[in-house]
DRENTIFI-565526 format. One record per residue (C-alpha): residue number from 1; residue in three letters; x, z, y. Coordinates in nm, 3 decimals, decimal comma. Each point is the difference from the previous one (the first is absolute). Example, Ala and Ser with C-alpha at 12.3 -4.5 7.8 and 13.67 -1.06 7.14 Angstrom:
! DRENTIFI-565526
<1 'ALA' <1,230 0,780 -0,450>>
<2 'SER' <0,137 -0,066 0,344>>
This chain:
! DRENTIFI-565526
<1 'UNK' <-0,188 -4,550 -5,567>>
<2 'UNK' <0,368 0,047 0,033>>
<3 'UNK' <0,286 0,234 -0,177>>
<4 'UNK' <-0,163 0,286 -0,238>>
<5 'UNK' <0,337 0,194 0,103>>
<6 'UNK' <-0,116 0,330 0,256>>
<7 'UNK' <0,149 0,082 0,316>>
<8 'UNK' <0,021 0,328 0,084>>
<9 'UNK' <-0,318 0,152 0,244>>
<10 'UNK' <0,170 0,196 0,285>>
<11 'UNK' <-0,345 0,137 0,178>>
<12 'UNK' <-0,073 -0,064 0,380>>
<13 'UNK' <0,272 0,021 0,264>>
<14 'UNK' <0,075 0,363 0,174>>
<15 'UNK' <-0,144 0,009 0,343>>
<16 'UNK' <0,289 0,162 0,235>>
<17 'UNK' <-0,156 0,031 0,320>>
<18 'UNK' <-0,047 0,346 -0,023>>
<19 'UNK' <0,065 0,311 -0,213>>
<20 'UNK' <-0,405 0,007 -0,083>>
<21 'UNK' <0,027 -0,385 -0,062>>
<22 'UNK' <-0,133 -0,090 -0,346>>
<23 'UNK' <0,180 -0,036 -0,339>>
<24 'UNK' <-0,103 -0,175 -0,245>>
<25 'UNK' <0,135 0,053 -0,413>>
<26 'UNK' <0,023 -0,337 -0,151>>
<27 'UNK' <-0,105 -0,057 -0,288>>
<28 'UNK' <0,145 -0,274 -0,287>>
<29 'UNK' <-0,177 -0,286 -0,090>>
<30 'UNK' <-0,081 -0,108 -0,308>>
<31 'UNK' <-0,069 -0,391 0,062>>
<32 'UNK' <0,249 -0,281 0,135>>
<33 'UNK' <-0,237 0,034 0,306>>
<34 'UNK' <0,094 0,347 0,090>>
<35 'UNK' <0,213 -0,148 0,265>>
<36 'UNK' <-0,278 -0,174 0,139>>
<37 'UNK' <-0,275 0,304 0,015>>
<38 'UNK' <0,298 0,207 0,130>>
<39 'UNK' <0,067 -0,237 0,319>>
<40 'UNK' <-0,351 -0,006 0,090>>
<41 'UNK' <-0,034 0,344 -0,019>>
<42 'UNK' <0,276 0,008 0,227>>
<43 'UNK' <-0,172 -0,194 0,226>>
<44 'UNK' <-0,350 0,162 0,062>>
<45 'UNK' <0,265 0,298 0,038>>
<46 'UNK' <0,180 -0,125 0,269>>
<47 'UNK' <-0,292 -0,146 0,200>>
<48 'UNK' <-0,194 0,294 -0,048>>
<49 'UNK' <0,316 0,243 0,155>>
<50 'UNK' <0,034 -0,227 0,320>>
<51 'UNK' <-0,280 0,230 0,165>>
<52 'UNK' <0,234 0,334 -0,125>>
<53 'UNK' <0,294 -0,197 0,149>>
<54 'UNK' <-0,145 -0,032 0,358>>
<55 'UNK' <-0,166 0,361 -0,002>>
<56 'UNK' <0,407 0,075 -0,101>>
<57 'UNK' <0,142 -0,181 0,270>>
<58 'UNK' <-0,262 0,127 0,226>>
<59 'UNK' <0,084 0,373 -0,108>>
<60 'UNK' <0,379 -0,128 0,062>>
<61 'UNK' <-0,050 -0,010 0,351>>
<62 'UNK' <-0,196 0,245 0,106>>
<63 'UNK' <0,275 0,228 -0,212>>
<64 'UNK' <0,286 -0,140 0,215>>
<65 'UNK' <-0,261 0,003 0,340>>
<66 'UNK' <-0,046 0,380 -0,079>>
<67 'UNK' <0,369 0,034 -0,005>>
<68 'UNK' <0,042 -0,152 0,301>>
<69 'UNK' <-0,238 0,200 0,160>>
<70 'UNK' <0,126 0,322 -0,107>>
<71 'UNK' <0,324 -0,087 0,164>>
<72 'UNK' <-0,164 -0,097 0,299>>
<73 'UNK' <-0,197 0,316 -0,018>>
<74 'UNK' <0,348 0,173 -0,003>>
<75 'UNK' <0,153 -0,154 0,325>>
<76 'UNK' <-0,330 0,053 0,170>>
<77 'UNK' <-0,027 0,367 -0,109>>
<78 'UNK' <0,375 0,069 0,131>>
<79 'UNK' <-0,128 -0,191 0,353>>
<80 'UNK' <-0,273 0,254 0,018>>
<81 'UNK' <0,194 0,284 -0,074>>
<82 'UNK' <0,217 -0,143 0,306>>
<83 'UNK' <-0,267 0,009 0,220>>
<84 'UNK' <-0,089 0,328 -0,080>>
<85 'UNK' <0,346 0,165 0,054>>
<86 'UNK' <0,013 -0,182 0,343>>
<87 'UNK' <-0,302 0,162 0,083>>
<88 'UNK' <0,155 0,289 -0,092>>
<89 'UNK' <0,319 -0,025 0,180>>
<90 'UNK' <-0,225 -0,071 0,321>>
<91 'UNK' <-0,094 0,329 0,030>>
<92 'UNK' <0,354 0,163 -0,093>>
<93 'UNK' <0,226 -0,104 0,309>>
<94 'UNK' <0,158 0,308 0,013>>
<95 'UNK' <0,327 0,107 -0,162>>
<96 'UNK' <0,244 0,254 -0,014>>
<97 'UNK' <0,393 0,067 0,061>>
<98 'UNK' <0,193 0,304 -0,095>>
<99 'UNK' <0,320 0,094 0,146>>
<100 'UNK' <0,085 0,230 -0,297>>
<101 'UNK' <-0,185 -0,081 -0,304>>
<102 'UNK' <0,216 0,266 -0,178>>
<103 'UNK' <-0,204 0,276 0,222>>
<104 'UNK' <-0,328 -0,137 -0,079>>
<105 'UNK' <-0,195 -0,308 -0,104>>
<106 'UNK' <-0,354 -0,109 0,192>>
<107 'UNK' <-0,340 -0,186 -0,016>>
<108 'UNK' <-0,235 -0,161 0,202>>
<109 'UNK' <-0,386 -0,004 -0,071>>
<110 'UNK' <-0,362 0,010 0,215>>
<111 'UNK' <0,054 0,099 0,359>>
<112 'UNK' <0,397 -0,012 0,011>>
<113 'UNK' <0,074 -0,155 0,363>>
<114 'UNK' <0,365 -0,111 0,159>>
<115 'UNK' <0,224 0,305 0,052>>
<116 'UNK' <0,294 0,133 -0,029>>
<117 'UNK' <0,028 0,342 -0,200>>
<118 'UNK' <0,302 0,241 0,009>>
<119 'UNK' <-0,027 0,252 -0,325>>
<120 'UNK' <0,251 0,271 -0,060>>
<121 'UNK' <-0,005 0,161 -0,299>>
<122 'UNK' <0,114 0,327 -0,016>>
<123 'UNK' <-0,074 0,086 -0,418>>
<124 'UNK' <-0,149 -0,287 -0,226>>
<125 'UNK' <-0,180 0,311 -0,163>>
<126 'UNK' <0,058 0,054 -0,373>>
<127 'UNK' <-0,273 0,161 -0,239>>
<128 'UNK' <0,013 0,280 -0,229>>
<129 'UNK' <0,144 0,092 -0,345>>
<130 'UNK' <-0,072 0,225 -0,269>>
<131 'UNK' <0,145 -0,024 -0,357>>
<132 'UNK' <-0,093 0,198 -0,290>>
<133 'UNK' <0,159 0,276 -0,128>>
<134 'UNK' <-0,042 0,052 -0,362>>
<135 'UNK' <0,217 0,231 -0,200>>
<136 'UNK' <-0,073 -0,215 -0,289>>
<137 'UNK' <0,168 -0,286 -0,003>>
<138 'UNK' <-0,195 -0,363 -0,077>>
<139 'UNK' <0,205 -0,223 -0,181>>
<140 'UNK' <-0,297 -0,243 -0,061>>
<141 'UNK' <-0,265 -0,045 0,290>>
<142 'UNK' <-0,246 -0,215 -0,282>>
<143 'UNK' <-0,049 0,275 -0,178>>
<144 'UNK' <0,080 0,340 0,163>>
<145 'UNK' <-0,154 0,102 0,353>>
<146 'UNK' <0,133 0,292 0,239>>
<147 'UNK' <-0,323 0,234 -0,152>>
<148 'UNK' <-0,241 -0,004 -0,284>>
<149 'UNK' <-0,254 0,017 0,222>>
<150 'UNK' <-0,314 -0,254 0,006>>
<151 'UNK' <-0,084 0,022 0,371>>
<152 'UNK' <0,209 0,037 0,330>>
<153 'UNK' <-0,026 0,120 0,380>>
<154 'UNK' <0,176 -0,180 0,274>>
<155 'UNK' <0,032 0,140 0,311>>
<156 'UNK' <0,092 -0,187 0,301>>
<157 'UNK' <0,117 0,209 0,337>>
<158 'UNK' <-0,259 0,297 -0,104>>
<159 'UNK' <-0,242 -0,228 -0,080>>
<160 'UNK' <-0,110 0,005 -0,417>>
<161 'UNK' <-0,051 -0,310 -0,118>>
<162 'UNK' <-0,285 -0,105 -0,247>>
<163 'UNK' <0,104 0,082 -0,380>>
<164 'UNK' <0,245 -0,266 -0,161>>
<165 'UNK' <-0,073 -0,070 -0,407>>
<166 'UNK' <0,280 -0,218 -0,139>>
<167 'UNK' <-0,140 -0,209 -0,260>>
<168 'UNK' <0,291 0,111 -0,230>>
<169 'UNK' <0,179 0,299 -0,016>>
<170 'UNK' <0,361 -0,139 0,088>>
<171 'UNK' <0,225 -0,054 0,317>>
<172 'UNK' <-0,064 -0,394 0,058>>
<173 'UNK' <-0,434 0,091 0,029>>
<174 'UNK' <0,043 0,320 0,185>>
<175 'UNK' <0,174 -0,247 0,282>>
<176 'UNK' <-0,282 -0,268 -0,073>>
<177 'UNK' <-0,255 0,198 0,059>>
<178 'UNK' <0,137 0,130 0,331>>
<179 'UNK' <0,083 -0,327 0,141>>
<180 'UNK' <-0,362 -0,074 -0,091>>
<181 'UNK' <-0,169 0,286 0,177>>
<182 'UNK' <0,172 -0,153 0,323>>
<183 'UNK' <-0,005 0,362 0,171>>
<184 'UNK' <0,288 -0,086 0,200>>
<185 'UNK' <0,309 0,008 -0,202>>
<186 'UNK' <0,211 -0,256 -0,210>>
<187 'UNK' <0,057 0,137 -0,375>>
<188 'UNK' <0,338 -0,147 -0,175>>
<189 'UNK' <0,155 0,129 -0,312>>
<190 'UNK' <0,378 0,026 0,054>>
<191 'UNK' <0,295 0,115 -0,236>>
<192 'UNK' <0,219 0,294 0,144>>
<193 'UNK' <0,222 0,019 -0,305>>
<194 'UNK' <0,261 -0,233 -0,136>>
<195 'UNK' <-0,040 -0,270 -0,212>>
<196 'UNK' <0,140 0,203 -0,299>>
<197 'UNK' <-0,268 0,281 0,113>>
<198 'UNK' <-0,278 -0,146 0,134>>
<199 'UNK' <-0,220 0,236 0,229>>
<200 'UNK' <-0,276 -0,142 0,112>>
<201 'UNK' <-0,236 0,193 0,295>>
<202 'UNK' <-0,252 -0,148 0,246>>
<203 'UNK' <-0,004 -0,102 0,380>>
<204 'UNK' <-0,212 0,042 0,246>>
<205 'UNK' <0,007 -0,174 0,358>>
<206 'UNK' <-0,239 0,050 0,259>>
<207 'UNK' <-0,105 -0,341 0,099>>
<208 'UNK' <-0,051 0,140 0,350>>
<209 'UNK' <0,331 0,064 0,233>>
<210 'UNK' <0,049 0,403 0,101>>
<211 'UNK' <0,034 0,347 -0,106>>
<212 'UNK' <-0,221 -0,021 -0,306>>
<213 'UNK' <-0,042 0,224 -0,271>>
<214 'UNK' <-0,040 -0,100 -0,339>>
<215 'UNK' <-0,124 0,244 -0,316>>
<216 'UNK' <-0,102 -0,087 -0,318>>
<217 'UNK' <-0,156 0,317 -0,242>>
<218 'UNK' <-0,102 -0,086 -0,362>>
<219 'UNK' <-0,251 0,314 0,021>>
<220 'UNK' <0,257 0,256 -0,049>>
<221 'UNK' <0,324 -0,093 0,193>>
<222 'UNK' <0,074 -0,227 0,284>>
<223 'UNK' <0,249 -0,239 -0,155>>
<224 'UNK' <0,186 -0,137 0,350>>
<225 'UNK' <0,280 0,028 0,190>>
<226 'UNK' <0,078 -0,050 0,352>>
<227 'UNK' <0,287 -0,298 -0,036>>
<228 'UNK' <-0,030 -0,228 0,323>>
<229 'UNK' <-0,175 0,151 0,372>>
<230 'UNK' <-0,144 -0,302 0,148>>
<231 'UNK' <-0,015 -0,083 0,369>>
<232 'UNK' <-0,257 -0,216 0,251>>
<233 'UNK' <0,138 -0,296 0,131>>
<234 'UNK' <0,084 0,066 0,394>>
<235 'UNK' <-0,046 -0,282 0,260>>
<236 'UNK' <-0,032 -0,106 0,377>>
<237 'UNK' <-0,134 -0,329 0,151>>
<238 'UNK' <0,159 -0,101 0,278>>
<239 'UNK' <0,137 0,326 0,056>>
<240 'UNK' <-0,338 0,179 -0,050>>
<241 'UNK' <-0,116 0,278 -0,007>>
<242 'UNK' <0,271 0,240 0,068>>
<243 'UNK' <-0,073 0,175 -0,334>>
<244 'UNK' <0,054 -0,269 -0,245>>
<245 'UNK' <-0,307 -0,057 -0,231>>
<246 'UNK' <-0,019 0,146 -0,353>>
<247 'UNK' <-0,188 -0,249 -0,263>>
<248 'UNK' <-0,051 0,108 -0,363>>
<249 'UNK' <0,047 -0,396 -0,147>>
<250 'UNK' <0,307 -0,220 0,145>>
<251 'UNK' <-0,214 -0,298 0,102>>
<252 'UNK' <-0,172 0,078 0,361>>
<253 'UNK' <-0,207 -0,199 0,240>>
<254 'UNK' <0,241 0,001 0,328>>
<255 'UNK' <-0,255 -0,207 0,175>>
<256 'UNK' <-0,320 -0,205 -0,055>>
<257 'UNK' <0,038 -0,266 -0,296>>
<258 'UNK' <0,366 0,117 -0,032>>
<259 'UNK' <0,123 0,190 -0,253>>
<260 'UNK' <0,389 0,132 -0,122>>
<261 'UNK' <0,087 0,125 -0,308>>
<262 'UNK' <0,313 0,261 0,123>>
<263 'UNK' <0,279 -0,051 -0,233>>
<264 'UNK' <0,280 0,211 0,137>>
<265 'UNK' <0,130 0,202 0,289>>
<266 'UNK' <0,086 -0,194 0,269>>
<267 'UNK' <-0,153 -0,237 0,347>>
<268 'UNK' <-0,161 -0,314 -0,040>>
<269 'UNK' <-0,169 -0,256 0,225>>
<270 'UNK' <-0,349 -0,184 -0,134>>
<271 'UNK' <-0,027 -0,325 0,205>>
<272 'UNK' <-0,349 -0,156 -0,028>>
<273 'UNK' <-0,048 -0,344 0,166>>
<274 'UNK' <-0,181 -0,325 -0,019>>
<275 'UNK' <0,076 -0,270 -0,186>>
<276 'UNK' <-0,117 -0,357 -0,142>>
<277 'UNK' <0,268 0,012 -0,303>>
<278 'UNK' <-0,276 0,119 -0,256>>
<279 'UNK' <-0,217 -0,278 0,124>>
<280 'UNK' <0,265 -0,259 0,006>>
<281 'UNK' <0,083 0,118 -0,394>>
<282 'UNK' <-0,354 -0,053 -0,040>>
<283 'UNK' <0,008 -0,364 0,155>>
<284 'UNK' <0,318 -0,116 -0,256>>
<285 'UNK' <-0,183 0,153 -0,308>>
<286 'UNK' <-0,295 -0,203 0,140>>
<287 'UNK' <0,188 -0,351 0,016>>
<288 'UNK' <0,132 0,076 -0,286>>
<289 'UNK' <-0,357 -0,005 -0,196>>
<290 'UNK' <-0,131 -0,203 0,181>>
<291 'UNK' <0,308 -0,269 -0,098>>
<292 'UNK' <-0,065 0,053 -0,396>>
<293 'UNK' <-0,396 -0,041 0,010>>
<294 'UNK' <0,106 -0,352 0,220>>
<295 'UNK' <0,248 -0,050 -0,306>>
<296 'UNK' <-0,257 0,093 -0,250>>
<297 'UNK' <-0,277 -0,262 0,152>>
<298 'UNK' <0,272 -0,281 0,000>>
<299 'UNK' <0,016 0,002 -0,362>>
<300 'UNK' <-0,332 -0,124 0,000>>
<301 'UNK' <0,045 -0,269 0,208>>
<302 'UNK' <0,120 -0,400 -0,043>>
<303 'UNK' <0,075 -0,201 -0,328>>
<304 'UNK' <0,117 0,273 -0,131>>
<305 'UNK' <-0,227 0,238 0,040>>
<306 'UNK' <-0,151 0,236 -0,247>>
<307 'UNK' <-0,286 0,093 -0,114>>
<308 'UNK' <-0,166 0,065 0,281>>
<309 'UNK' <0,126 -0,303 0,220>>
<310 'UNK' <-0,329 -0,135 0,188>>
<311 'UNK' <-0,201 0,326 -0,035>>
<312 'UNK' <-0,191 0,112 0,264>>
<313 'UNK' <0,145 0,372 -0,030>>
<314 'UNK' <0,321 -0,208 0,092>>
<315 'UNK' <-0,132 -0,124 0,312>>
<316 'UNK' <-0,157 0,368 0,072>>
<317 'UNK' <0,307 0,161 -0,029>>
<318 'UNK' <0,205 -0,183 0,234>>
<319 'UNK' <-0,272 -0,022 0,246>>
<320 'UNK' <0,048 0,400 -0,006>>
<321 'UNK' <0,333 -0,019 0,081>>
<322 'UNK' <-0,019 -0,259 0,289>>
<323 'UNK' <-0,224 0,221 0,163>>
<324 'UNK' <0,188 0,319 -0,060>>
<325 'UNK' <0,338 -0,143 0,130>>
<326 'UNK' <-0,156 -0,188 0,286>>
<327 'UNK' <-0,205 0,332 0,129>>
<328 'UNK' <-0,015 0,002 0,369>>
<329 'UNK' <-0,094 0,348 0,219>>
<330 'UNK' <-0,234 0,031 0,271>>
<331 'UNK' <0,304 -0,097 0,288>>
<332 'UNK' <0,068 0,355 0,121>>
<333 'UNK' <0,315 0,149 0,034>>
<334 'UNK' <0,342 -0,125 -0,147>>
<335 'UNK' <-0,112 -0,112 -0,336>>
<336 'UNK' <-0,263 -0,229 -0,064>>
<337 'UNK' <0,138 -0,215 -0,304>>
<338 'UNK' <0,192 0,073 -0,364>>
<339 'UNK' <0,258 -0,205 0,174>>
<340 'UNK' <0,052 0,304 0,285>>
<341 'UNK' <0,074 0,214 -0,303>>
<342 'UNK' <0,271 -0,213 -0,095>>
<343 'UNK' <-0,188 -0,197 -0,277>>
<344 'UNK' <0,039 -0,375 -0,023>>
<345 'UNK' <-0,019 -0,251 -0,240>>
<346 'UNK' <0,255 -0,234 -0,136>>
<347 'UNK' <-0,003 -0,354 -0,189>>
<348 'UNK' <-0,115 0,170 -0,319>>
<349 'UNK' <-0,305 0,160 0,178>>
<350 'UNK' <0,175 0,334 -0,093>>
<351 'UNK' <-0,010 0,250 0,279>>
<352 'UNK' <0,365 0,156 0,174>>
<353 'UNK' <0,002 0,339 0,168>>
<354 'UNK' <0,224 0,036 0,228>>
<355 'UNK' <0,068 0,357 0,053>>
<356 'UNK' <0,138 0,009 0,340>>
<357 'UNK' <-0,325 -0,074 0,173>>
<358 'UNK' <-0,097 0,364 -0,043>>
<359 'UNK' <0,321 0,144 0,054>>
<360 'UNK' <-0,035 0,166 0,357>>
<361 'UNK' <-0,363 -0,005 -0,010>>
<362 'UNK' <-0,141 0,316 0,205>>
<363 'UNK' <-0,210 0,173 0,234>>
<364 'UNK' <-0,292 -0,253 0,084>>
<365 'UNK' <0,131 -0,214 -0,234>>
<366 'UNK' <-0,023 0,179 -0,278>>
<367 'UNK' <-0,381 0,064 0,107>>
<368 'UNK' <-0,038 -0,347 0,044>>
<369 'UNK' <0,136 -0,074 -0,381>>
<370 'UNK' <-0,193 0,291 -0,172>>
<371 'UNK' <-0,293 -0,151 0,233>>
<372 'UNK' <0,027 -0,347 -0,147>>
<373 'UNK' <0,027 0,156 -0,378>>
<374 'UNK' <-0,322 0,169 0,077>>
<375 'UNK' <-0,157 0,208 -0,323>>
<376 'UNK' <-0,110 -0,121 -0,411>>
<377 'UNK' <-0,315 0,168 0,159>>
<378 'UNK' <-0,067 -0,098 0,370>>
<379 'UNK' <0,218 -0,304 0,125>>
<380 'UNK' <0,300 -0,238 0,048>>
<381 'UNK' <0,175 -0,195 -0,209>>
<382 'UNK' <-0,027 0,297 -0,251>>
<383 'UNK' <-0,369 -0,014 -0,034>>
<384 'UNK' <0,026 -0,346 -0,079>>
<385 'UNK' <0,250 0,017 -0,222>>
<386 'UNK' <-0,183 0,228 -0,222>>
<387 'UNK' <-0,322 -0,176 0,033>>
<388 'UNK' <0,187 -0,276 -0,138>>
<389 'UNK' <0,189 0,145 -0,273>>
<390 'UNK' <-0,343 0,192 -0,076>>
<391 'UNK' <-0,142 -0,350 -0,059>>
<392 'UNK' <0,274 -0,119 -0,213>>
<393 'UNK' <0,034 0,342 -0,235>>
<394 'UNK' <-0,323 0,177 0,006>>
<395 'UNK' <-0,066 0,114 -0,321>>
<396 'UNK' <-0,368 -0,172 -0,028>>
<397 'UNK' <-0,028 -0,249 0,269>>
<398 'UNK' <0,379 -0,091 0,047>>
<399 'UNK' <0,082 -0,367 0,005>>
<400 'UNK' <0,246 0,068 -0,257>>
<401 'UNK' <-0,118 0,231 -0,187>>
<402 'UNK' <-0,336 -0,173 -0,010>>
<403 'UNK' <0,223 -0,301 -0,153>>
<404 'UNK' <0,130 0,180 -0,260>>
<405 'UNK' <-0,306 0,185 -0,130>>
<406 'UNK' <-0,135 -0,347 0,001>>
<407 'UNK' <0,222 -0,137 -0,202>>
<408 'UNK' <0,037 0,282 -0,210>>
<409 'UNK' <-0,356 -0,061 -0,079>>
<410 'UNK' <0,041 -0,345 -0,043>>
<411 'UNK' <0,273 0,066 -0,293>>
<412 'UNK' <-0,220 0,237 -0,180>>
<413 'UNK' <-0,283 -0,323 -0,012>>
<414 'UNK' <0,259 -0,237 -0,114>>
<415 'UNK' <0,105 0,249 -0,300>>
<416 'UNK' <-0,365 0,057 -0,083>>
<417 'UNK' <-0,057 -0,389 0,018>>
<418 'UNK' <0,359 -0,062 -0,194>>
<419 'UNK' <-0,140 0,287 -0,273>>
<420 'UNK' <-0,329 -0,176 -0,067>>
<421 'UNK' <0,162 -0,355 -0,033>>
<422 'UNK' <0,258 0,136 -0,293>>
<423 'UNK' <-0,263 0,135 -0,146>>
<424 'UNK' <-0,203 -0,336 -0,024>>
<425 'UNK' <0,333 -0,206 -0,089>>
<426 'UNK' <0,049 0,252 -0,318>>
<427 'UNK' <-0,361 -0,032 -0,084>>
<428 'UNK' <0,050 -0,372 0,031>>
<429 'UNK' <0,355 0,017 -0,139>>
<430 'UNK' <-0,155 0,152 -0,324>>
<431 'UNK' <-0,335 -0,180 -0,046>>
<432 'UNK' <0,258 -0,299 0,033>>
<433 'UNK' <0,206 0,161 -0,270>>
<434 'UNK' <-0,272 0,060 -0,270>>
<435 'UNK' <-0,128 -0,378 0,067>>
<436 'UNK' <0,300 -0,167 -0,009>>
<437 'UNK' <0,097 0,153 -0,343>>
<438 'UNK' <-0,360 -0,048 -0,139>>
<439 'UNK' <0,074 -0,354 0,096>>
<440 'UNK' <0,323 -0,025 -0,180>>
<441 'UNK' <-0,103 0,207 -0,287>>
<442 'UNK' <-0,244 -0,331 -0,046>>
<443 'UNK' <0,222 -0,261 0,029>>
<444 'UNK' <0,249 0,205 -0,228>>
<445 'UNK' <-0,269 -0,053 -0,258>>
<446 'UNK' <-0,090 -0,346 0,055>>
<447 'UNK' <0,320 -0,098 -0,010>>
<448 'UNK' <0,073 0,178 -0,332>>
<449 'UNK' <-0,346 -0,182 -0,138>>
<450 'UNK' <0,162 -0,360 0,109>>
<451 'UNK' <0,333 0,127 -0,184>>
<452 'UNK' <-0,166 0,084 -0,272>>
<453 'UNK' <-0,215 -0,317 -0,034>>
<454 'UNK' <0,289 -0,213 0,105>>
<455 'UNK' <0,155 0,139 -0,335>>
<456 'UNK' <-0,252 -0,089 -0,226>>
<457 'UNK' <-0,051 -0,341 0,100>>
<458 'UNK' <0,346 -0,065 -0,009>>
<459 'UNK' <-0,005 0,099 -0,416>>
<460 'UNK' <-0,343 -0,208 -0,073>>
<461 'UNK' <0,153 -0,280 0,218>>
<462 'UNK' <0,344 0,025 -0,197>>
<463 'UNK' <-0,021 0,132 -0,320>>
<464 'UNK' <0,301 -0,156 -0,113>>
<465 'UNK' <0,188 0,194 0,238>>
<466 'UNK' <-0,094 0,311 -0,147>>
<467 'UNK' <0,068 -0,134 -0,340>>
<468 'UNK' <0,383 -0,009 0,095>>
């Protein structure tokens, strides 16, 4: 029956697939078969987890195919968004030079056409300024105001206001509550006294350029003073009219889609031409994107791919961008190919812009590019480009995104499936438990019966023994 002498019962192994993975307390044996019961407990164990192992492994790679996807989702995003600001650029091949930018500044928008546009400035304008004049110093604008008043009148060039309640009676929510009311005027809170003295009394700036007067009455007293008298800003366009124009704001439309923001007195010469550099920026951001999703899909590929190497999103997604850098025009005009915009490909499959194939581009040519770029909406190589992003990233039907929401789903099965097997191993783990130490709680006994039998055949068989 072998040695009476106990080993020690350490329980069933630790399963360490997982963080849910089972654990199981031993428990100490009582008989010299402890050992025994223990191991085969360890077995059923073991061959009963090699179903949780695969669903493991399984939820192993869909974890790292999900990664890999998002990343790929990333590099495809950015080639969209490149699309999309070529489209853009198309339809902005217009810009602007300034001979004096210190005279004014200038921007382009719907309408603007070639030109050249001579603007003399004869007063930037500059707006009014009234300041406060309380007797009554206030040394603290957080908690003393200009009047105890509750309610106030502003009155803009004759015109009164509607009434202005600060929500506090001090300096900082009197301004507040002007700049809120947005009548025309910009409240500040500024300190006319030195720092050992402070003095603080309230601004107000027409936010209009002129003449303008400014009044504020708390109901009993106007509370202003005249400080700055504003003037319109003065300007002729190419030496028109003969009266210069008066404008009440320094930002004015000198033609249409063109607009100048006058800055100081002064002439200065708005050049508007065409030009393919916005598109050609376009183009290198392009390459560029369309480089790292190549990148991206190579990771993917060969011995040592990842996760997703032989997936058919794989094999989608460079289809995609075969067709996108091989796109061919209908044969009209002086760009039918990627390749006339200075795209090609080198040995890595990467795409090279070269910059100087739009450099002169003008006139008819420049109707023949934008012609060839087409629309998102309508045609060209635009239209298909955004067809075939839109089938890549759409948020529902996207090959992509369709890939990840699938496996997305496919992780939240293998989690429900992983769940329900750890909780069959524990039940098993612990039905195993309570049998195996039934079992040795048995043989503890029986083996304690033999002992005890052994003994007391040994004194009838040898009395003499016992005599010594």
């Amino acid at each position: 029956m072998g040695s009476t002498a106990i080993p020690g019962f350490t329980g069933a192994p630790t399963l360490t697939q997982s963080s849910n993975d089972v654990n199981s307390p031993g428990f100490t044996g009582l008989s010299s078969y402890s050992s025994d019961l223990q191991n085969a407990m360890n077995r059923s164990l073991a061959l009963a987890s090699l179903p949780l192992q695969q669903l493991q492994n399984q939820q192993s790679l869909l974890s790292s195919q999900s990664s890999a996807l998002s990343s790929l989702d990333t590099q495809f995003s950015a080639l969209q968004s490149a699309v999309t600001s070529l489209s853009s650029a198309s339809h902005n091949l217009l810009y602007s030079s300034i001979s004096d930018q210190t005279v004014l500044s200038a921007s382009l928008g719907t309408g603007a056409l070639p030109g050249t546009y001579t603007v003399q400035v004869t007063d930037p304008g500059s707006s009014s300024i009234a300041l406060s004049n309380s007797a009554a110093p206030v040394t603290d604008p957080t908690t003393q105001n200009l009047s105890s008043a509750s309610s106030f009148t502003l009155t803009i060039n004759g015109v009164v206001q509607p009434a202005i309640t600060p929500a506090a009676n001090n300096l900082n929510a009197l301004a507040a509550a002007i700049n809120a009311a947005n009548d025309g005027v910009q409240a500040t809170v500024v300190n006319v006294g030195p720092p050992s003295a402070p003095n603080y009394q309230l601004s107000l700036e027409s936010t209009q350029l002129g003449n303008i007067s400014i009044q504020l009455n708390d109901g009993s007293a106007n509370l202003m003073a005249p400080l700055v008298t504003g003037s319109p800003a003065l300007y002729q366009v190419n030496g028109a009219p003969a009266t210069p124009i008066s404008s009440a704001t320094d930002t004015v439309t000198i033609a249409p889609g063109v607009t100048a923001t006058l800055l100081q007195k002064g002439t200065s010469t708005i050049t508007v031409s065409q030009s393919a550099s916005a598109i050609s920026n376009a183009l290198s951001s392009f390459a560029s994107a369309y480089n790292s999703a190549v990148d991206e899909l190579t990771k993917s590929r060969g011995q040592n791919g990842g996760a997703l190497t032989g997936e058919s999103v794989i094999s989608g997604l460079t289809q995609s961008l075969h067709q996108l850098a091989n796109y061919s025009g209908a044969g009209a005009g002086s760009f039918n190919s990627l390749a006339d915009l200075g795209l090609g490909f080198d040995t890595n499959g990467h795409l090279n812009f070269d910059p100087t194939a739009l450099f002169n581009v003008s006139g008819s040519q420049l109707n023949d590019l934008v012609s060839f770029l087409g629309s998102s909406s309508t045609s060209g190589f635009l239209q298909f480009a955004s067809n075939l992003m839109t089938g890549i990233e759409d948020p529902t039907s996207g090959l992509l995104k369709t890939a990840i929401s699938s496996t997305s789903n496919e992780i939240t099965n293998e989690n429900q499936l992983i769940a329900n097997q750890q909780a069959r191993l524990t039940q098993l783990q612990t039905s195993l438990q309570a049998k195996m130490s039934a079992a040795d709680a048995t043989i503890s006994q029986i083996e304690s019966q033999v002992t005890y039998f052994t003994s007391l055949f040994q004194s009838m068989l040898f009395p003499a023994n016992q005599q010594r």
